[in-house]
LOVO-958414 format. One record per residue (C-alpha): x, y, z. Coordinates in nm, 4 decimals. Layout:
torse xx X, yy Y, zz Z
...
This chain:
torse xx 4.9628, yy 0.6469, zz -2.1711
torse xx 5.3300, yy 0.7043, zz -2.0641
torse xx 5.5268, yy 0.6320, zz -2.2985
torse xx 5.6617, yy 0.9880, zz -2.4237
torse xx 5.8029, yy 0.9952, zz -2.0941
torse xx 6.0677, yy 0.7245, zz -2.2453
torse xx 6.1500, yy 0.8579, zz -2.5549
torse xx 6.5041, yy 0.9194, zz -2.4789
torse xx 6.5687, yy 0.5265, zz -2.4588
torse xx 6.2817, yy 0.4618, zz -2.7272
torse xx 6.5099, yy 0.2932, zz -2.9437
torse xx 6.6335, yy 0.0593, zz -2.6446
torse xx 6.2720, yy -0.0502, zz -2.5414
torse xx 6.0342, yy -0.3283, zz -2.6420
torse xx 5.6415, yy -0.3597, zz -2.6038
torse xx 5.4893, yy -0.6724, zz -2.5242
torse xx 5.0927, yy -0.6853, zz -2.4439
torse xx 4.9114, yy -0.9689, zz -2.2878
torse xx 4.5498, yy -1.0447, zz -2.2671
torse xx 4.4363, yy -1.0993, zz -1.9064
torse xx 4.2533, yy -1.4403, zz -1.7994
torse xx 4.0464, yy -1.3113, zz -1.4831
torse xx 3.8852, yy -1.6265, zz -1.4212
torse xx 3.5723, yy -1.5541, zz -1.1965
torse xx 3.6835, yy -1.7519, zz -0.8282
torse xx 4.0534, yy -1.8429, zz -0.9223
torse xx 4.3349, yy -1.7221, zz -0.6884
torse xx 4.4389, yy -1.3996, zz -0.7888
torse xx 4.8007, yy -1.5501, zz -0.7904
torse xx 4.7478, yy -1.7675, zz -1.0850
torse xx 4.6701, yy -1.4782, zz -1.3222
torse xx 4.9794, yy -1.3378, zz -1.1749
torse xx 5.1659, yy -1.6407, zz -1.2457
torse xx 5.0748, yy -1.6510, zz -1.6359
torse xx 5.2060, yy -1.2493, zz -1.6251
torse xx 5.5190, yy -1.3286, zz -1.5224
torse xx 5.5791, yy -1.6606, zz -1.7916
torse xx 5.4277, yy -1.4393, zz -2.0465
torse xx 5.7499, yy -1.2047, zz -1.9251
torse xx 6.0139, yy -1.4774, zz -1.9806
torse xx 5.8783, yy -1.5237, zz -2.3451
torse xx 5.8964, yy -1.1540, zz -2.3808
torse xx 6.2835, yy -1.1758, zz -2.2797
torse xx 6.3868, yy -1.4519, zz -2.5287
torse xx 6.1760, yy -1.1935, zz -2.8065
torse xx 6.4462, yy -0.9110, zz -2.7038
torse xx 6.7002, yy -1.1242, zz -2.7339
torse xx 6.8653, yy -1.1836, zz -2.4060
torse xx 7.1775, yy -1.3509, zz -2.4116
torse xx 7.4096, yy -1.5600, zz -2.1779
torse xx 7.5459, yy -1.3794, zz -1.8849
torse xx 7.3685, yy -1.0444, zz -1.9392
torse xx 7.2436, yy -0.9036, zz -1.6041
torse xx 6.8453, yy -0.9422, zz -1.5803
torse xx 6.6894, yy -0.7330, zz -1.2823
torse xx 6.3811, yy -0.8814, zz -1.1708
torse xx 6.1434, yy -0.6162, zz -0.9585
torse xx 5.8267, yy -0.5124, zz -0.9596
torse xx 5.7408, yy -0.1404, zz -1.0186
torse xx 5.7669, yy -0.0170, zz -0.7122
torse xx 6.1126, yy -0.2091, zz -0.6383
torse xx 6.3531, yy 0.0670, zz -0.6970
torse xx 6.7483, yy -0.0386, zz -0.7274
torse xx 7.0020, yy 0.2264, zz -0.7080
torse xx 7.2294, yy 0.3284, zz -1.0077
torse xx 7.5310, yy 0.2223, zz -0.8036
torse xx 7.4124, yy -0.1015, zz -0.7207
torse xx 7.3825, yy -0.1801, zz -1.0597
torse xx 7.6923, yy -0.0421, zz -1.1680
torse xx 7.8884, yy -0.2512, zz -0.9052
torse xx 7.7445, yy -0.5880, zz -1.0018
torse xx 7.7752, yy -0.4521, zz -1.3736
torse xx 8.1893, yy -0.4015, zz -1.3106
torse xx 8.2106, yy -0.6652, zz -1.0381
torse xx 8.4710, yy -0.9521, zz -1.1621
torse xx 8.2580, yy -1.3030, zz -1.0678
torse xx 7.8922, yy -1.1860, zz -0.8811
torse xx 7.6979, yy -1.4445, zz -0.7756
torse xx 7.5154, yy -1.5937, zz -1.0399
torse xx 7.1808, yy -1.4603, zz -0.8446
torse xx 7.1900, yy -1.1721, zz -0.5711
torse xx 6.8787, yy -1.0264, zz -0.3824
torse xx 6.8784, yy -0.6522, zz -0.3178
torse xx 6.8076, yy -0.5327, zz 0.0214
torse xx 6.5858, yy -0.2608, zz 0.0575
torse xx 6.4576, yy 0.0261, zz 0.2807
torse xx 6.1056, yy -0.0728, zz 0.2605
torse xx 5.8828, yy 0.2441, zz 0.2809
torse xx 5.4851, yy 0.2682, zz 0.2763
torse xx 5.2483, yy 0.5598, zz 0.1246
torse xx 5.5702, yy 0.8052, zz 0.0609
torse xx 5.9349, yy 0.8416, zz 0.1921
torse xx 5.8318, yy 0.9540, zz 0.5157
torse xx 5.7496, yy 0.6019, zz 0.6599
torse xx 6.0212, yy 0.3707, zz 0.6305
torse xx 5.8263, yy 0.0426, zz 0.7731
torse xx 6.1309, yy -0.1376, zz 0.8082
torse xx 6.4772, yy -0.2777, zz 0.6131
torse xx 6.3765, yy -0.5879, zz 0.4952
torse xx 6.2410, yy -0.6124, zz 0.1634
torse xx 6.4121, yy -0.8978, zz -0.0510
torse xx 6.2200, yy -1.0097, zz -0.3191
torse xx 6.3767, yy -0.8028, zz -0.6081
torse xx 6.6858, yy -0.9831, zz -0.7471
torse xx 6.9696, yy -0.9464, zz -1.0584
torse xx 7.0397, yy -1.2791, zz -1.2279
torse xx 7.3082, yy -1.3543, zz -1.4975
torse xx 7.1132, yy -1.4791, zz -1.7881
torse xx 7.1042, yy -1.8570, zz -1.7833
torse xx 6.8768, yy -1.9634, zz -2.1154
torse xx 6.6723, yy -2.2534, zz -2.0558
torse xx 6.7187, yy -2.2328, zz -1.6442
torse xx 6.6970, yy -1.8024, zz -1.5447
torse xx 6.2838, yy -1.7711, zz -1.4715
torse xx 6.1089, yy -1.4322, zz -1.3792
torse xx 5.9701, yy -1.5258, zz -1.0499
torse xx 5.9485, yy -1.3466, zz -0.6789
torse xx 6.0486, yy -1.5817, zz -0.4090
torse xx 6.3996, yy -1.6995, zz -0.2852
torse xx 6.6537, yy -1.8376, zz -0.5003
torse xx 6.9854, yy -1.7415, zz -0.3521
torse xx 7.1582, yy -1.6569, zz 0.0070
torse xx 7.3191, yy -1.3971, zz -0.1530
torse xx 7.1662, yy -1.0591, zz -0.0313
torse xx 7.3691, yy -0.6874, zz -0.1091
torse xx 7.2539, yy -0.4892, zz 0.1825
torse xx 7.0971, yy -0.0995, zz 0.1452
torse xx 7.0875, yy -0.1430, zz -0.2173
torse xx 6.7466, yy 0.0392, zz -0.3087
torse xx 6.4174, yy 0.1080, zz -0.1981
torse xx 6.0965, yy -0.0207, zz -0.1843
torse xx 5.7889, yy 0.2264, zz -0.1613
torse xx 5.4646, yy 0.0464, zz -0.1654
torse xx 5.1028, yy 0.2348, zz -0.2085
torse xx 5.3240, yy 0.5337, zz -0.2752
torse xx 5.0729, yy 0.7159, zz -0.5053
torse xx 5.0244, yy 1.0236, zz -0.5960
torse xx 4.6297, yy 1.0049, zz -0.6164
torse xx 4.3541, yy 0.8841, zz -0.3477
torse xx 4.1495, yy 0.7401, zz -0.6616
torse xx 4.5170, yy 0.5410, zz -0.7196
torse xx 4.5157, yy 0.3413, zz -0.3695
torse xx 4.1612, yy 0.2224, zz -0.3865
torse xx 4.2253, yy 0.1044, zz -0.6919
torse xx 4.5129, yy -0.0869, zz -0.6050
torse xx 4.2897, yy -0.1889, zz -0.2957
torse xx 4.0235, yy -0.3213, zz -0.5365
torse xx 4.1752, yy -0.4377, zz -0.7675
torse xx 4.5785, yy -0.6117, zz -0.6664
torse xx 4.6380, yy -0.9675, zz -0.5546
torse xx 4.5480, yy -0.9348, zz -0.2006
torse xx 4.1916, yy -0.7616, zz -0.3093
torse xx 4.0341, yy -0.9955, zz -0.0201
torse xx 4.1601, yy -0.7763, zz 0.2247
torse xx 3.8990, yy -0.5202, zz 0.1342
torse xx 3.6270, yy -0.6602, zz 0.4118
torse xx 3.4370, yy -0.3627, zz 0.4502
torse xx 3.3094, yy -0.0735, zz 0.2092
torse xx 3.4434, yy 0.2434, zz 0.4358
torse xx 3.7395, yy 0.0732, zz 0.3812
torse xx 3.7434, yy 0.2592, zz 0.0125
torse xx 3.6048, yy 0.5844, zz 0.1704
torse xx 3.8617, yy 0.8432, zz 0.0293
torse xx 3.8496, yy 1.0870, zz 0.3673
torse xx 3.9341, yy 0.7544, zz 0.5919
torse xx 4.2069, yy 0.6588, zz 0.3071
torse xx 4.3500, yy 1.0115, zz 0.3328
torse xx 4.3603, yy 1.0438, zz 0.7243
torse xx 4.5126, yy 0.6583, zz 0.7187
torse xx 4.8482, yy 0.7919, zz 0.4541
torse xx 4.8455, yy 1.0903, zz 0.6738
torse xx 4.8978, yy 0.8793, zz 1.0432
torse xx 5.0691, yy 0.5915, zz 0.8583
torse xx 4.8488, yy 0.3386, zz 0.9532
torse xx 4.7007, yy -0.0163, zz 0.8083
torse xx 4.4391, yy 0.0444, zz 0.4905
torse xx 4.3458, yy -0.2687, zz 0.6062
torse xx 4.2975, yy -0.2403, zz 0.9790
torse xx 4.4865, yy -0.5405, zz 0.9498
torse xx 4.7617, yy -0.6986, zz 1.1909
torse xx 5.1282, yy -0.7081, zz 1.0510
torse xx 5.2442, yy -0.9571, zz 0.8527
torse xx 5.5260, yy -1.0961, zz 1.1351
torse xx 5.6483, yy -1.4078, zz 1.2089
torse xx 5.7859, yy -1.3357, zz 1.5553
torse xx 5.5438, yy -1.2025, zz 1.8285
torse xx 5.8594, yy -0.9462, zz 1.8900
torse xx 5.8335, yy -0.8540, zz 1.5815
torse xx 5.4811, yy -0.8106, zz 1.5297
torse xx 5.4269, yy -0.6346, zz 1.8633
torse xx 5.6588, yy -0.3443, zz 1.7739
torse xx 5.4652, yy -0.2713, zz 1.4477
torse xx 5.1608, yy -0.2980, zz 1.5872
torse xx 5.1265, yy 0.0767, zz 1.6006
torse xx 5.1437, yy 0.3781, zz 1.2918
torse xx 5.4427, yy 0.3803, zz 1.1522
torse xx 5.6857, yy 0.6807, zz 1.2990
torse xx 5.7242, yy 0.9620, zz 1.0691
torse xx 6.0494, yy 1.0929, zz 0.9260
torse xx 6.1428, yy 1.4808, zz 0.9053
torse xx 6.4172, yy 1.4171, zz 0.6505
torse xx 6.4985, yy 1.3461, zz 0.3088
torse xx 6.8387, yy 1.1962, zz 0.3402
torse xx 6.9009, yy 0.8725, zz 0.1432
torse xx 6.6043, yy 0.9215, zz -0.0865
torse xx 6.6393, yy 0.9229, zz -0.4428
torse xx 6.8685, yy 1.1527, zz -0.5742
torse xx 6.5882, yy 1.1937, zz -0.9171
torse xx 6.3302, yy 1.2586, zz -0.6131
torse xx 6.5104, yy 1.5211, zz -0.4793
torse xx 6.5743, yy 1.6784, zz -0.8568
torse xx 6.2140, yy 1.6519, zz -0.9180
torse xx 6.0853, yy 1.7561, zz -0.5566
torse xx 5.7697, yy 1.9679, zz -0.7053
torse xx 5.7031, yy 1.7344, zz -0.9225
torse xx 5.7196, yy 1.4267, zz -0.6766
torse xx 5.6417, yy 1.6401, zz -0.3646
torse xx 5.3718, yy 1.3725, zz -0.2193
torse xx 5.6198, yy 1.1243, zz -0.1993
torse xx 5.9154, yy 1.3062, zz 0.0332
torse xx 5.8623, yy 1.4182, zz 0.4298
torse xx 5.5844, yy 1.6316, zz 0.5097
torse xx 5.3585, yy 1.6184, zz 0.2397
torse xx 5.1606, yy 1.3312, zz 0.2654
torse xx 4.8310, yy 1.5330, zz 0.1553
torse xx 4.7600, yy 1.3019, zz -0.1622
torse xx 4.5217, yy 1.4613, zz -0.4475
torse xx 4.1626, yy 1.3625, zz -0.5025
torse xx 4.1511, yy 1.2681, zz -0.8559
């Protein structure tokens, strides 16, 4: 649906499609699992090769250009580094907190590097990116996310889904959930149990955001009001 929007790399790009499983009562996870081996044979198609740099993120794990640039011209990186990132919810005016991890730049090892989303390495490069999570531009976006991601379970209730409560929830920077943090401190989970503050600027965003702020105007301070579609 997309893909004109990359026809200045077009040439540099490769396609890969994979038929989903959706076993009726398996964990979610597995089917994510078989996505992400179904990736690795994707990789060896393209033809990765020793020592190339191989960022693994999901979508909505955003490295900056010169994070990659100084592992790309740094003599000797670590053979795997985690990127720290701001970790924002519903739009750039809720930073939840500065601890998102899980997105990482390997140098190609063939026969060892795997795409996969849990710890590998100490090595973590601080304030290297963001992370925006349910930052969508639609209301008919998050419930299907809600209904139909990993975590689907979490959906307990049907007015969960109600667009107006979905709406005033992005707007206060609450839980879609009317969950309790995931915390592993009682500090920690204390001082989140509230909306998230809200942020008045637009400093440290992306710079494309910025370039594109009509476009993308849901996603930076102030204007949270999400379309209906």
């Amino acid at each position: 649906m997309n893909r004109e929007k990359f026809d200045f790399i077009e040439s540099r790009l490769t396609y890969g499609t994979i038929g989903g499983r959706f076993v009726k009562g398996e964990n979610p996870f597995i089917e994510e699992a078989y996505q992400r081996v179904a990736v690795d044979h994707l990789l060896r198609v393209v033809g990765i090769e020793y020592d190339d740099l191989l960022i693994m993120s999901d979508v909505d794990e955003i490295p900056s250009a010169h994070t990659i640039n100084l592992l790309r011209w740094c003599d000797g990186p670590p053979p795997i580094v985690y990127l720290n990132f701001k970790n924002y919810l519903y739009s750039f005016e809720f930073n939840l907190d500065h601890k998102s991890w899980r997105a990482s730049v390997h140098q190609y090892q063939k026969d060892k590097t795997r795409y996969v989303h849990y710890r590998q390495s100490d090595y973590l490069l601080a304030d290297s990116g963001w992370h925006c999570s349910f930052c969508f531009r639609k209301i008919s976006d998050f419930v299907f996310k809600m209904k139909a991601y990993s975590h689907a379970d979490r959906v307990r209730f049907t007015h969960h889904l109600d667009p107006k409560r979905i709406q005033k929830v992005i707007y206060n920077g609450a839980n879609l959930y009317d969950m309790l943090p995931e915390e592993y401190t009682y500090r920690e989970l204390i001082g989140k149990m509230r909306p998230i503050p809200h942020l008045y600027s637009a400093v440290h965003v992306p710079w494309y955001l910025l370039n594109n702020a009509e476009k993308y105007k849901y996603l930076l301070p102030g204007k949270c009001i999400r379309e209906d579609g």
